[in-house]
C-alpha positions as a Markdown table, in Angstrom:
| # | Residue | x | y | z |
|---|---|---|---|---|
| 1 | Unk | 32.1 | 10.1 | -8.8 |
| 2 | Unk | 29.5 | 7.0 | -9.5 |
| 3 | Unk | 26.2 | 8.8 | -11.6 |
| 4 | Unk | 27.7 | 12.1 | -11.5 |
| 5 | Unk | 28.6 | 14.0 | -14.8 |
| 6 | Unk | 31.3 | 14.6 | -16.6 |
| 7 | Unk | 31.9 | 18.2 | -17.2 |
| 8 | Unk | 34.1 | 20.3 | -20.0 |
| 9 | Unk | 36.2 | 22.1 | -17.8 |
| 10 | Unk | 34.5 | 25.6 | -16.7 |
| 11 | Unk | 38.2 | 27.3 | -18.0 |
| 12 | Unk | 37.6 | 25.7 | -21.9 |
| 13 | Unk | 37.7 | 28.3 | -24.3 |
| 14 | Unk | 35.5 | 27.9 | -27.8 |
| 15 | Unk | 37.7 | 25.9 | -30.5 |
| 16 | Unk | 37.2 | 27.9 | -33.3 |
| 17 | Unk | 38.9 | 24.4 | -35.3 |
| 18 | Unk | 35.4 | 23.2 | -34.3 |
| 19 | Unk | 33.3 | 25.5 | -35.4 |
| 20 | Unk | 35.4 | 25.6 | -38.9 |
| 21 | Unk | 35.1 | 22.0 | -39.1 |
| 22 | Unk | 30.8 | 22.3 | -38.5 |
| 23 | Unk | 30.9 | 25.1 | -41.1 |
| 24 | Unk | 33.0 | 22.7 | -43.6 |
| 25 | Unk | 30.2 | 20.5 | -42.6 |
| 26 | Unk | 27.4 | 23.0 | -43.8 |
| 27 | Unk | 28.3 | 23.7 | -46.8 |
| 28 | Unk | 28.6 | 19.8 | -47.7 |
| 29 | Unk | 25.2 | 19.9 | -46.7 |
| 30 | Unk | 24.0 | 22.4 | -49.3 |
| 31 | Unk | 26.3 | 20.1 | -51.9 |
| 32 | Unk | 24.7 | 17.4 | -51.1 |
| 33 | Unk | 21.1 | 19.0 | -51.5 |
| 34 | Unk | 22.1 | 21.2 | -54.4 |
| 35 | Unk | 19.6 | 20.2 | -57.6 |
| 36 | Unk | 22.5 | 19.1 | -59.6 |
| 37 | Unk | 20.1 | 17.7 | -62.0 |
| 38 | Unk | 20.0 | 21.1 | -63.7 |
| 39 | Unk | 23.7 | 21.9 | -63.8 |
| 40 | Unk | 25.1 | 20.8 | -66.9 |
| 41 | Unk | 29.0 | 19.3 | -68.5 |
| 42 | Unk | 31.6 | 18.2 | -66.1 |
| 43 | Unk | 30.3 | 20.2 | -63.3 |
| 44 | Unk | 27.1 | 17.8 | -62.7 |
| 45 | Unk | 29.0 | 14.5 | -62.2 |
| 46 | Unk | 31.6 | 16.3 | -59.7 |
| 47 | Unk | 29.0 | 17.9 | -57.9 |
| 48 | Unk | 26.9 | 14.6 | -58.1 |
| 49 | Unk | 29.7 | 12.8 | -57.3 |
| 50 | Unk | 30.7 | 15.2 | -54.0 |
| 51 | Unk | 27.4 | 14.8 | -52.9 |
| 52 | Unk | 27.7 | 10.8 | -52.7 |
| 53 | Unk | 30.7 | 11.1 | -50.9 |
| 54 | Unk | 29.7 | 13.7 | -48.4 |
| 55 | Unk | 26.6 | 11.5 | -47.3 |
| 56 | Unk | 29.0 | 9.1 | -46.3 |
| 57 | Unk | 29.5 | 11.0 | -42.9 |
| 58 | Unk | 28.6 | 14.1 | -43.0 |
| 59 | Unk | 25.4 | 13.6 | -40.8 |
| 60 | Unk | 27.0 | 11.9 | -38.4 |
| 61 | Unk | 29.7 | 14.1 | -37.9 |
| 62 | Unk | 27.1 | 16.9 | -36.8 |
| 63 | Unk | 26.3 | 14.6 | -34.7 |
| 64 | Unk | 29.5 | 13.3 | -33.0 |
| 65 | Unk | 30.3 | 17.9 | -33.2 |
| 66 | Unk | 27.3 | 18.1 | -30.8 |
| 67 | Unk | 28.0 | 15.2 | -28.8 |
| 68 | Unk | 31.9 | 16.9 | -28.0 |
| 69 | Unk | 30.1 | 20.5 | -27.4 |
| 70 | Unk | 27.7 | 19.1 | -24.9 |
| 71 | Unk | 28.3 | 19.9 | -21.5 |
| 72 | Unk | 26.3 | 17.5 | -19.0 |
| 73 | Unk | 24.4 | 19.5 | -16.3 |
| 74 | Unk | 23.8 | 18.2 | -13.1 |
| 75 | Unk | 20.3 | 19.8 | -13.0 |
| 76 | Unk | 17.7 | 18.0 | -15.5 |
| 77 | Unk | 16.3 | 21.7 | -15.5 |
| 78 | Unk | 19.2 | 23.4 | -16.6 |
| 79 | Unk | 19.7 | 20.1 | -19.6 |
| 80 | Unk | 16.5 | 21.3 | -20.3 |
| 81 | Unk | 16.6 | 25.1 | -20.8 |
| 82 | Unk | 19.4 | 23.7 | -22.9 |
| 83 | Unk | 17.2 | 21.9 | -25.5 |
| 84 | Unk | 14.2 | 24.6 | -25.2 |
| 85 | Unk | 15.5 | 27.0 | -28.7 |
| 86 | Unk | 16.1 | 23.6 | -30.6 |
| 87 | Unk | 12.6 | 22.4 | -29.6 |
| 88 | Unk | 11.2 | 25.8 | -30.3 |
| 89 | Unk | 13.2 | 26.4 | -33.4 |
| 90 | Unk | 12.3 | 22.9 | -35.1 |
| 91 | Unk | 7.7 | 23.6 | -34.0 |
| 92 | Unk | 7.9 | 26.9 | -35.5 |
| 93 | Unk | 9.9 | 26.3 | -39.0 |
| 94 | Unk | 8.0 | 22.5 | -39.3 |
| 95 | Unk | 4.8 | 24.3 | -39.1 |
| 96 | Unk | 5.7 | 27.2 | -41.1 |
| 97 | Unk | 6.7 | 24.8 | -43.7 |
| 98 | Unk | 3.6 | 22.6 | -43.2 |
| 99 | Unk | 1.2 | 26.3 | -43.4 |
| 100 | Unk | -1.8 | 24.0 | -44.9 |
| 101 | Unk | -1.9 | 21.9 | -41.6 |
| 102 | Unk | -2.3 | 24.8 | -39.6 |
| 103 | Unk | -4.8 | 26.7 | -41.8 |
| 104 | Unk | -7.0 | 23.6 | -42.6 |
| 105 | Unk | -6.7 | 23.1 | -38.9 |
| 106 | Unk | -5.0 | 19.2 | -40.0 |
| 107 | Unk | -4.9 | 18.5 | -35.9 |
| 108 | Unk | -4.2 | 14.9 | -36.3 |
| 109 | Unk | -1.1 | 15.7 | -38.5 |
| 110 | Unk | 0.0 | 18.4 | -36.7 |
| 111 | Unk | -0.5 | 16.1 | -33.9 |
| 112 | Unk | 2.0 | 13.6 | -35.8 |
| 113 | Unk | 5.0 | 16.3 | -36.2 |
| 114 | Unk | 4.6 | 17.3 | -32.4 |
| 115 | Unk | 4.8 | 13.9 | -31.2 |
| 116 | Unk | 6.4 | 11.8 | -33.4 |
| 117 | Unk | 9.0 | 14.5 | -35.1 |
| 118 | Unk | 10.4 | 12.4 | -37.3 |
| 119 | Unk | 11.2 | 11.9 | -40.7 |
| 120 | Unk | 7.7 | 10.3 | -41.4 |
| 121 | Unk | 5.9 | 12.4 | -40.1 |
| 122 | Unk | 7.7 | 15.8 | -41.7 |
| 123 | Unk | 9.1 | 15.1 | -44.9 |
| 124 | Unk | 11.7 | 17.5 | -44.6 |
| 125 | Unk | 14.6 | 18.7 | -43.5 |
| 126 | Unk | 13.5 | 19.5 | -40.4 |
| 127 | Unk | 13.8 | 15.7 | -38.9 |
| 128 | Unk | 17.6 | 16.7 | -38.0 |
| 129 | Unk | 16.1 | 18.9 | -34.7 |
| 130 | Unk | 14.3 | 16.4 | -33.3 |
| 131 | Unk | 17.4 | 14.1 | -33.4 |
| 132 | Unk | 19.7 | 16.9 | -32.2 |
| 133 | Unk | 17.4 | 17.4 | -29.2 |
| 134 | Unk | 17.1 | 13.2 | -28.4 |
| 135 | Unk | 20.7 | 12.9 | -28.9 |
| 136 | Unk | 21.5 | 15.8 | -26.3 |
| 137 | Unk | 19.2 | 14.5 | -23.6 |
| 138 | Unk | 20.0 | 10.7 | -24.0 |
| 139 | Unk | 23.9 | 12.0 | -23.1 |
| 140 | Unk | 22.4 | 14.1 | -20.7 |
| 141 | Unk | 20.8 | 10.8 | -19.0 |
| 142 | Unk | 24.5 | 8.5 | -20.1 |
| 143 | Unk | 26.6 | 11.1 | -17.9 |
| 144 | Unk | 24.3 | 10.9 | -14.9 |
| 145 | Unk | 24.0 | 7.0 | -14.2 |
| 146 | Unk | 26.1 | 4.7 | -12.7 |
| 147 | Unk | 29.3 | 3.6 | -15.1 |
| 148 | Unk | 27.6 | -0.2 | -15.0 |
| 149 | Unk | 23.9 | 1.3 | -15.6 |
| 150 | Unk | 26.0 | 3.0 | -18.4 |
| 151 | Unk | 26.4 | 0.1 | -20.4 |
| 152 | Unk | 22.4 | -0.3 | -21.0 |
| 153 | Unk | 23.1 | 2.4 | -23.2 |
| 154 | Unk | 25.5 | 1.1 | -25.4 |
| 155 | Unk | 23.3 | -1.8 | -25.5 |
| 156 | Unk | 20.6 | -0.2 | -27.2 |
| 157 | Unk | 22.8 | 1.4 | -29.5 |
| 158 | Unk | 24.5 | -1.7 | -30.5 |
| 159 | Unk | 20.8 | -3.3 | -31.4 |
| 160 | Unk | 20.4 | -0.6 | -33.6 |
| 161 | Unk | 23.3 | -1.9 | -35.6 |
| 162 | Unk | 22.7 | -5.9 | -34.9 |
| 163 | Unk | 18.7 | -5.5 | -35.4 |
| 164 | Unk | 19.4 | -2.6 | -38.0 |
| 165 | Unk | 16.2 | -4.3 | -39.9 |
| 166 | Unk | 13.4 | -4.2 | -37.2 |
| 167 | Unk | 14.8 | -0.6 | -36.5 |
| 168 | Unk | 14.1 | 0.6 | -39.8 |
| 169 | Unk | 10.9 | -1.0 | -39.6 |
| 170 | Unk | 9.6 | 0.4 | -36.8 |
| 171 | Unk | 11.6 | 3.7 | -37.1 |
| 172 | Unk | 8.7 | 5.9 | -38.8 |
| 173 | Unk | 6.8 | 5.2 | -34.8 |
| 174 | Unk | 9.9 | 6.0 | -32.7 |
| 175 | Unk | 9.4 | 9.6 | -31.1 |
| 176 | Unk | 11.8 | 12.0 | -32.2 |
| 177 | Unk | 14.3 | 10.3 | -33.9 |
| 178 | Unk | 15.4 | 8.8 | -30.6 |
| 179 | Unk | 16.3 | 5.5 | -32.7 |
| 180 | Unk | 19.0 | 7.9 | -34.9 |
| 181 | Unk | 20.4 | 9.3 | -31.3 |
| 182 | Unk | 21.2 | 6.1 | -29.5 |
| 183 | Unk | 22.8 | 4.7 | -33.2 |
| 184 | Unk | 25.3 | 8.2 | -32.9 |
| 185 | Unk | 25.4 | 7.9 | -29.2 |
| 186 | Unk | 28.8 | 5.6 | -29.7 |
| 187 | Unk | 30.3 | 7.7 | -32.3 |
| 188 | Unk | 29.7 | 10.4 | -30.0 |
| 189 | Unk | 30.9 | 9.7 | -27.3 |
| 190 | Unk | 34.5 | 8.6 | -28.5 |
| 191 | Unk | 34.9 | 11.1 | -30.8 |
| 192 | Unk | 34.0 | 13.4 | -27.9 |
| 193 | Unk | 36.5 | 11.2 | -25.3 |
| 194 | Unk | 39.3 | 12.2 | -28.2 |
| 195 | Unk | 38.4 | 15.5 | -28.5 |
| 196 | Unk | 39.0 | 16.2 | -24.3 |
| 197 | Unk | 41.8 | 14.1 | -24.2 |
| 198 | Unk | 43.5 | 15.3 | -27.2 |
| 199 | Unk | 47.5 | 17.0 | -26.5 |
| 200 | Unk | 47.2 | 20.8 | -26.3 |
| 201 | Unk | 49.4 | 21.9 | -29.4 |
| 202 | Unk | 49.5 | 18.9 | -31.1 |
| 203 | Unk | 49.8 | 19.5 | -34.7 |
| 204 | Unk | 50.4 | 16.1 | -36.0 |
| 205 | Unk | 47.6 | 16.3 | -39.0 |
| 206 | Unk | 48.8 | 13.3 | -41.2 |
| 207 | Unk | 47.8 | 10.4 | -39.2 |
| 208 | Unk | 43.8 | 11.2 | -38.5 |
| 209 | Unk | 44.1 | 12.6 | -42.6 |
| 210 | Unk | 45.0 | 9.7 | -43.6 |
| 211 | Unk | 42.3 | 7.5 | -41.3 |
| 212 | Unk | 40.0 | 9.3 | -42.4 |
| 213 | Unk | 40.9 | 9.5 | -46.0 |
| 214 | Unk | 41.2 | 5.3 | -45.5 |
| 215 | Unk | 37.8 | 5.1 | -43.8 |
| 216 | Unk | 35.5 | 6.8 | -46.0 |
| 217 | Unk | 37.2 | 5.1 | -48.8 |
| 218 | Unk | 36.3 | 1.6 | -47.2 |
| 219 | Unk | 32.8 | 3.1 | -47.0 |
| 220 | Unk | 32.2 | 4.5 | -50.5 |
| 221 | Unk | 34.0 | 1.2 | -51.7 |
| 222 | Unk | 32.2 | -1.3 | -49.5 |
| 223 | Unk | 28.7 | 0.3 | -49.0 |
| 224 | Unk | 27.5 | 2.2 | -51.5 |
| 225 | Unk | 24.6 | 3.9 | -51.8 |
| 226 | Unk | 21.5 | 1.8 | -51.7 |
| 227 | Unk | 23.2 | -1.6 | -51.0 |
| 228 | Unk | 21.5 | -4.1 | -48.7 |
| 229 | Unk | 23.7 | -3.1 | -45.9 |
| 230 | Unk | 22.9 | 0.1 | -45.2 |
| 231 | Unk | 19.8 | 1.4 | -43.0 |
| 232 | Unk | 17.6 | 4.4 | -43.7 |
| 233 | Unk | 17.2 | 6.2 | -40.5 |
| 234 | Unk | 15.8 | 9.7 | -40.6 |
| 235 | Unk | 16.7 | 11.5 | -44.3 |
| 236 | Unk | 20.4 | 9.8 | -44.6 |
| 237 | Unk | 21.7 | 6.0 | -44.8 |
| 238 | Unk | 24.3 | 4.7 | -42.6 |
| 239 | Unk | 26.1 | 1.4 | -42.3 |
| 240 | Unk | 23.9 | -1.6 | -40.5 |
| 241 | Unk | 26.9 | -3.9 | -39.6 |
| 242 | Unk | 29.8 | -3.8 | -37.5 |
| 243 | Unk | 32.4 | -4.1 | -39.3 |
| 244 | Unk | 31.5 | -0.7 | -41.7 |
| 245 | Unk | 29.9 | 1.1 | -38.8 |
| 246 | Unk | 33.7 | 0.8 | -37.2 |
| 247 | Unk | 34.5 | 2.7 | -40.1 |
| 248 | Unk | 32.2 | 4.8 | -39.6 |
| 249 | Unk | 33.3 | 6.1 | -36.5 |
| 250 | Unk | 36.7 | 6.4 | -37.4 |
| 251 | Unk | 35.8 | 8.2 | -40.1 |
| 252 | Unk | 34.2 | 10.7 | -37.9 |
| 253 | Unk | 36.4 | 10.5 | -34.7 |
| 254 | Unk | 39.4 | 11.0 | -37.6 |
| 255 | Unk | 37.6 | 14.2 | -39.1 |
| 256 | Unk | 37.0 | 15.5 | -35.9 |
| 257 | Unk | 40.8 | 15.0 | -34.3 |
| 258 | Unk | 42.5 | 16.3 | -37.9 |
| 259 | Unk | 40.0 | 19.4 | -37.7 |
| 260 | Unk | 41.5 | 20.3 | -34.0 |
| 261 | Unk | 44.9 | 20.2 | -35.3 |
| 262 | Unk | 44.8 | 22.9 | -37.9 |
| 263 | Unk | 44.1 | 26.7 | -38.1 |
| 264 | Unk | 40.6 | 27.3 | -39.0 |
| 265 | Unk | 40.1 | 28.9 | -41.8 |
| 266 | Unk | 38.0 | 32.4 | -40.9 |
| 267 | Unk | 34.7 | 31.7 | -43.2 |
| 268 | Unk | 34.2 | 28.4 | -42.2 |
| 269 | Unk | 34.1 | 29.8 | -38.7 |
| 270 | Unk | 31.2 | 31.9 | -39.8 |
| 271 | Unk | 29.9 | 29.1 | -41.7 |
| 272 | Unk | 30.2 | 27.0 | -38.6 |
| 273 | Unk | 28.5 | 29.8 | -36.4 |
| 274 | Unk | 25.6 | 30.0 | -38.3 |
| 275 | Unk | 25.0 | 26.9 | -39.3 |
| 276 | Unk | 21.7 | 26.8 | -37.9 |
| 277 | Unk | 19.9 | 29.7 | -39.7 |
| 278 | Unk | 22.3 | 28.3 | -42.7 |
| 279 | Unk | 20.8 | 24.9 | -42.3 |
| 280 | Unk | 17.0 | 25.9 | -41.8 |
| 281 | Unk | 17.2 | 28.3 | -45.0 |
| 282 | Unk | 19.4 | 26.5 | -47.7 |
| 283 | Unk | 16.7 | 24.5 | -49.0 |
| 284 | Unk | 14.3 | 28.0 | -49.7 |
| 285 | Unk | 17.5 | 29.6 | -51.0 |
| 286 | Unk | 18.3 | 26.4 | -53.5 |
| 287 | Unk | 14.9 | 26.0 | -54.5 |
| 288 | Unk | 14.3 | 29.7 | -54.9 |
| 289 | Unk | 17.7 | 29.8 | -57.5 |
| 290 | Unk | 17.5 | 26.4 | -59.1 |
| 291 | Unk | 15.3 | 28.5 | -61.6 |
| 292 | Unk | 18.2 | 30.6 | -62.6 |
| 293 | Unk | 20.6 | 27.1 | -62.9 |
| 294 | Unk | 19.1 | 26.1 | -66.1 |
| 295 | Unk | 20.1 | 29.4 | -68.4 |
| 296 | Unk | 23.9 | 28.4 | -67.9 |
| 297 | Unk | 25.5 | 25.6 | -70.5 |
| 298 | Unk | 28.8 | 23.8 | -69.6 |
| 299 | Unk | 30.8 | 26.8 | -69.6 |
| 300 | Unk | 28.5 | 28.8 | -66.8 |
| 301 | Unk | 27.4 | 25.7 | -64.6 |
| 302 | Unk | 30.3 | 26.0 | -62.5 |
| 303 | Unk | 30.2 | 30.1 | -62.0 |
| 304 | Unk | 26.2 | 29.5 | -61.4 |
| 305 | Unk | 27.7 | 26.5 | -58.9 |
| 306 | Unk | 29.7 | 28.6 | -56.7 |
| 307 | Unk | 27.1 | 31.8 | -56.6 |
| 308 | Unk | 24.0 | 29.9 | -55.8 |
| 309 | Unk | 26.6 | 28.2 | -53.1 |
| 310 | Unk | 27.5 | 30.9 | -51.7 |
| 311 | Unk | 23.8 | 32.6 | -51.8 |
| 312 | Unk | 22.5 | 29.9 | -49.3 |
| 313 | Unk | 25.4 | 30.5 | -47.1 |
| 314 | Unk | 25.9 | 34.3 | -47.1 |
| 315 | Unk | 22.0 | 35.0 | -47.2 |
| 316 | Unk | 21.3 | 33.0 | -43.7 |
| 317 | Unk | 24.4 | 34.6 | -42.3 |
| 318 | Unk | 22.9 | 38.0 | -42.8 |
| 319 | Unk | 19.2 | 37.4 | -41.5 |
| 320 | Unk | 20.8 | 35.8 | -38.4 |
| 321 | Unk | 22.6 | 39.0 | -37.6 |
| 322 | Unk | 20.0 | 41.4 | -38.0 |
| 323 | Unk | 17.5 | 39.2 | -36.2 |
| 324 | Unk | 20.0 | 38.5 | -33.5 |
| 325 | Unk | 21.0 | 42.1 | -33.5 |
| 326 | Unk | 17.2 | 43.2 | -33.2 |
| 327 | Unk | 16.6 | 40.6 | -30.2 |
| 328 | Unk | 19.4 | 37.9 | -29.3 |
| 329 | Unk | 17.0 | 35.6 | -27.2 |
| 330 | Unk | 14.2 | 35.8 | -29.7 |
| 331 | Unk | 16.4 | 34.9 | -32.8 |
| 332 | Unk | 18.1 | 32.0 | -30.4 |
| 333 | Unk | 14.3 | 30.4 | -30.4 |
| 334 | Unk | 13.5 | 30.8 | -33.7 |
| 335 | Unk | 17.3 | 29.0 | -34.7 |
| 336 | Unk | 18.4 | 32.6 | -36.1 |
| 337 | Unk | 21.0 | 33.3 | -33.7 |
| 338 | Unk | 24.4 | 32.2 | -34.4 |
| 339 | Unk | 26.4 | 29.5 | -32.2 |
| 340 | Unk | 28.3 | 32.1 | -29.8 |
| 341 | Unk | 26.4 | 34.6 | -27.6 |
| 342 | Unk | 29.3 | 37.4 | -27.7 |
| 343 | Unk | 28.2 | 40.2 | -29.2 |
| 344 | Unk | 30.3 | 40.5 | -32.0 |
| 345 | Unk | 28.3 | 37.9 | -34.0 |
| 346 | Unk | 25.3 | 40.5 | -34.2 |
| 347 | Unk | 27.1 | 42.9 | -36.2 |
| 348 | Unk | 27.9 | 43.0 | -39.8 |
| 349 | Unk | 31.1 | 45.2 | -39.5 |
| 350 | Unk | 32.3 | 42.8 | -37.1 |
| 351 | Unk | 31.3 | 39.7 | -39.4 |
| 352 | Unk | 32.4 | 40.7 | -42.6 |
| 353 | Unk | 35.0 | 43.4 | -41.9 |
| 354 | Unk | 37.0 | 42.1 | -38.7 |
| 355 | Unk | 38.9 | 39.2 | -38.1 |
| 356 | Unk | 38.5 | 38.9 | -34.3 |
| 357 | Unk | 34.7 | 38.7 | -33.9 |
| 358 | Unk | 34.0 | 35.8 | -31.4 |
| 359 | Unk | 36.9 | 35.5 | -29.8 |
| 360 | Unk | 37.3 | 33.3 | -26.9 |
| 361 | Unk | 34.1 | 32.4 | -25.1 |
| 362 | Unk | 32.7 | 29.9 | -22.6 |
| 363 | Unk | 30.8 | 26.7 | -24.0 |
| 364 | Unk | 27.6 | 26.7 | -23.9 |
C-alpha cells in the first residue's frame, strides 16, 4: 500500500547468524582500536594490518545489521519509544565521559554534544549513537512515504557520494550524524531487501565469500587509507565515488548474505548480544590494560593480544548481565542490556554455562 510500511513479518524469529555476524563485527572493532603501538614482533604488523582491513567495512556493516533488524512502525510514537534507550544511552555515557563539562558547568559545549552529537562535537566514540538513532528514524520516514516521494531519499544519499567534498565540509554542523545515515541509507536498504528475500535453507556460502572476499580486496587495493578518494564522515573513512562505493555495498550486502547461511558460532552470539555494553566499554577496558601491553617482548605480545581481547569482550558481557539482572529497563537506557529481552540473557549460568539461552524471540 502507497506510504504505508513495510513490516518484518510478526512470525520472524531472531537469526542468531545475525547476531553472530554483529558480534564478529565487535570484536573487529576492539582490533581496530587496540593500541597496537605497544605490542611488539610480528604480532604488531598483523594486528596493524587487521585493523586496516577491518575499517574497510566494518562500520558500515553495523549499519546495513541495523538497517535489516529495523522494523518500520506505523505509529511515529512507537518509532520513537524505539530510539528513546539509544538516545538515552549515548547523553548519559557522552557526558560521563565529558565529567569536566558538566562540573565546570561548560553549557555551551554541553550544548554542542546535545544538539549537534557528532563527531566534532564529542571526540569519541560515542558519535556511532547519534548515527544509529538518524539512521533508524530516516528508514522510519523512507518506509512511510509514497514509493516516488521515496526516491528524494536516495537523492540525498547519492549527493553525499557525488558532492562527497562539501559534505565533509560541512559535516562537523550536520545534527547527529544525519549526513553518515543518508550515505548508509542505500547500503541499508539492499542489504536489508537481501536479507528478507533470502531462500529459507539456503546454504550456498561460496558465492557471497567470494564477493565479498573480491570487494574488499578492490577496496583495500583501490582506496587505501588516506587517499584523495575517500571521505571522513563521523570517526571512519568511506569511499566518495561510485564506482568503490558499489563495492562497498557489495562488500556489505556479501557479508551479511554469507553470515545467514552458516551456523553461528555460540560466542559470537554473545558477542553480538552485547555488543552495546561491549562497544560503550572497550575503549576504558583497552586503555585501562595497554599499561600491562608493554612488559611482554615478541614472544608474549600475542598471549597479552588475545587476553586483553578477550578482557574488553568478557568484562562488558558480565556488567550487562548483572545490571540487566538488577533492572532490565534501566540497564536497556543506560546501553547495558543485551540485544534480546528473554530472560535468559540476565543470567550468568545461562550465559556462560548453557547453550540454549535466547532462543527464538520476536524482533524488536
Amino acid at each position: 500500500m502507497r506510504g504505508q510500511a513495510e513490516e518484518i513479518p510478526a512470525t520472524a524469529a531472531r537469526d542468531q547468524s545475525l547476531d553472530a555476524l554483529r558480534g564478529a563485527l565487535i570484536i573487529a572493532v576492539i582490533v581496530g582500536h587496540f593500541p597496537f603501538q605497544k605490542l611488539a614482533g610480528p604480532t604488531h604488523d598483523v594486528v596493524w594490518a587487521l585493523g586496516e582491513i577491518f575499517y574497510l567495512f566494518h562500520v558500515s556493516a553495523f549499519f546495513a545489521l541495523s538497517g535489516v533488524l529495523v522494523k518500520p512502525f506505523k505509529s511515529w510514537s512507537n518509532t520513537v519509544r524505539g530510539v528513546a534507550p539509544l538516545i538515552t544511552a549515548y547523553l548519559f555515557w557522552v557526558l560521563v565521559s565529558r565529567a569536566e563539562y558538566v562540573t565546570g558547568l561548560q553549557w555551551v559545549r554541553i550544548a554542542d554534544l546535545v544538539v549537534f552529537a557528532n563527531s566534532r562535537a564529542i571526540n569519541g566514540i560515542m558519535w556511532f549513537l547519534p548515527v544509529l538513532v538518524s539512521l533508524r528514524l530516516v528508514m522510519q520516514a523512507y518506509f512511510s512515504v509514497p514509493r516516488p516521494v521515496r526516491l528524494l531519499f536516495l537523492a540525498v544519499s547519492a549527493g553525499t557520494v557525488l558532492f562527497h567534498g562539501e559534505v565533509e565540509r560541512i559535516h562537523g554542523w550536520v545534527p547527529w550524524g544525519l549526513d553518515t545515515a543518508f550515505y548508509h541509507l542505500p547500503i541499508a536498504l539492499a542489504a536489508r531487501h537481501l536479507y528478507l528475500n533470502r531462500r529459507p535453507g539456503d546454504a550456498r556460502f561460496v558465492v557471497p565469500a567470494l564477493l565479498f572476499l573480491v570487494a574488499v580486496a578492490a577496496l583495500y587495493i583501490f582506496q587505501p587509507m588516506g587517499v584523495l578518494h575517500r571521505i571522513l564522515i563521523a570517526d571512519f573513512v568511506v569511499p566518495a565515488n561510485p564506482p568503490l562505493y558499489l563495492a562497498l555495498g557489495v562488500t556489505v550486502c556479501a557479508l551479511i548474505v554469507a553470515a545467514a547461511r552458516i551456523r553461528p558460532p555460540y560466542f559470537l552470539v554473545v558477542a553480538g548480544l552485547f555488543s552495546f555494553p561491549i562497544y560503550i566499554l572497550h575503549a576504558k577496558l583497552l586503555q585501562v590494560g595497554s599499561g600491562f601491553i608493554g612488559i611482554g617482548g615478541p614472544w608474549l605480545s600475542p598471549i597479552l593480544f588475545v587476553l586483553l581481547t578477550a578482557a574488553a569482550t568478557l568484562i562488558p558481557v558480565l556488567v550487562s548481565a548483572v545490571a540487566s539482572a538488577v533492572s532490565f529497563p534501566l540497564a536497556r537506557y543506560f546501553g547495558m542490556a543485551p540485544g534480546s529481552p528473554d530472560p535468559r540473557w540476565r543470567s550468568l549460568r545461562s550465559i556462560f554455562l548453557r547453550r540454549d539461552g535466547g532462543g527464538p524471540v520476536q524482533p524488536t
